[in-house]
C-alpha positions, 0 to 999 in steps of 0.5 A: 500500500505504501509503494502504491501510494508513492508512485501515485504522488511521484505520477501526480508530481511528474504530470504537473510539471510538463502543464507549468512548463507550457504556461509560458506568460509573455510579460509587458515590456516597459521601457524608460524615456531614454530608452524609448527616445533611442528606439524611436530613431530606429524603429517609429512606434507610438508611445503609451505613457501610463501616470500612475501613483503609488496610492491610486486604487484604479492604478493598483486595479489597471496593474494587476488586470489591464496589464496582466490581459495577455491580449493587451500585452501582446497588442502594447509588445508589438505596435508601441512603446509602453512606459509607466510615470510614477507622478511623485517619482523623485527622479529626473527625467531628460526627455525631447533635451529637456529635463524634468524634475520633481516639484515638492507641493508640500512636506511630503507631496510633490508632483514631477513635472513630466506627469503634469505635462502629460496627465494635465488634461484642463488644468487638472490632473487625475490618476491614472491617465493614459497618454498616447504620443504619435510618433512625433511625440506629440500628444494623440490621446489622453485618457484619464481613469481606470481602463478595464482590458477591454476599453484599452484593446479598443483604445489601442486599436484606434 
């Protein structure tokens, strides 16, 4: 009985390994400004910038399901350039020869400049927002909110 009862967990081990060897997920490629500015003198793709902060629910939301949809990564993977902008990320950012920095607002609040050139949508910003550049870096689209992975697709195929 002892025997059997090896052989059956060794077969139910063995038989799990060849299904999590298939279930190869393609990942998002997320490229930085620099990055993006090198590629385009190549290789012209639009630029998906997507705003985000670390507290924002929706942005929470749109990274583990919009970005997780194999069909979204796979549309964003071959027809653009995707970057993602932290608006209180502190870093400088050089994009276009210009150079972006973060503006303190308060003891610990702040907002990069580059988030509020590409999120200020009527002199407001919300988060998330998406933001489509043409491949002359200029602004096609501005979407600002949650984006389930439908409303992206259709987006995307605009």
């Amino acid at each position: 009985m002892r025997i059997f009862f090896k052989i059956f967990v060794i077969f139910i081990f063995l038989s799990c390994l060849p299904m999590s060897a298939q279930e190869h997920k393609e990942k998002i490629k997320v490229y930085s400004f620099q990055e993006v500015e090198n590629l385009h003198k190549n290789k012209p793709k639009p630029i998906l910038i997507y705003i985000y902060t670390d507290w924002c629910k929706f942005c929470f939301g749109m990274n583990k399901n919009t970005f997780k949809n194999k069909d979204v990564i796979k549309k964003l993977n071959s027809e653009f350039y995707f970057i993602k902008l932290n608006a209180e990320a502190k870093e400088d950012i050089t994009f276009l020869n210009k150079t972006f920095v973060f503006k303190p607002t308060g003891t610990n609040t702040g907002l990069h400049e580059l988030a509020n050139e590409l999120a200020n949508i009527n002199n407001r910003i919300s988060y998330p927002t998406t933001t489509i550049l043409n491949s002359s870096f200029e602004i096609e689209l501005q979407k600002e909110g949650y984006l389930n992975s439908k409303k992206m697709i259709s987006l995307l195929k605009r």
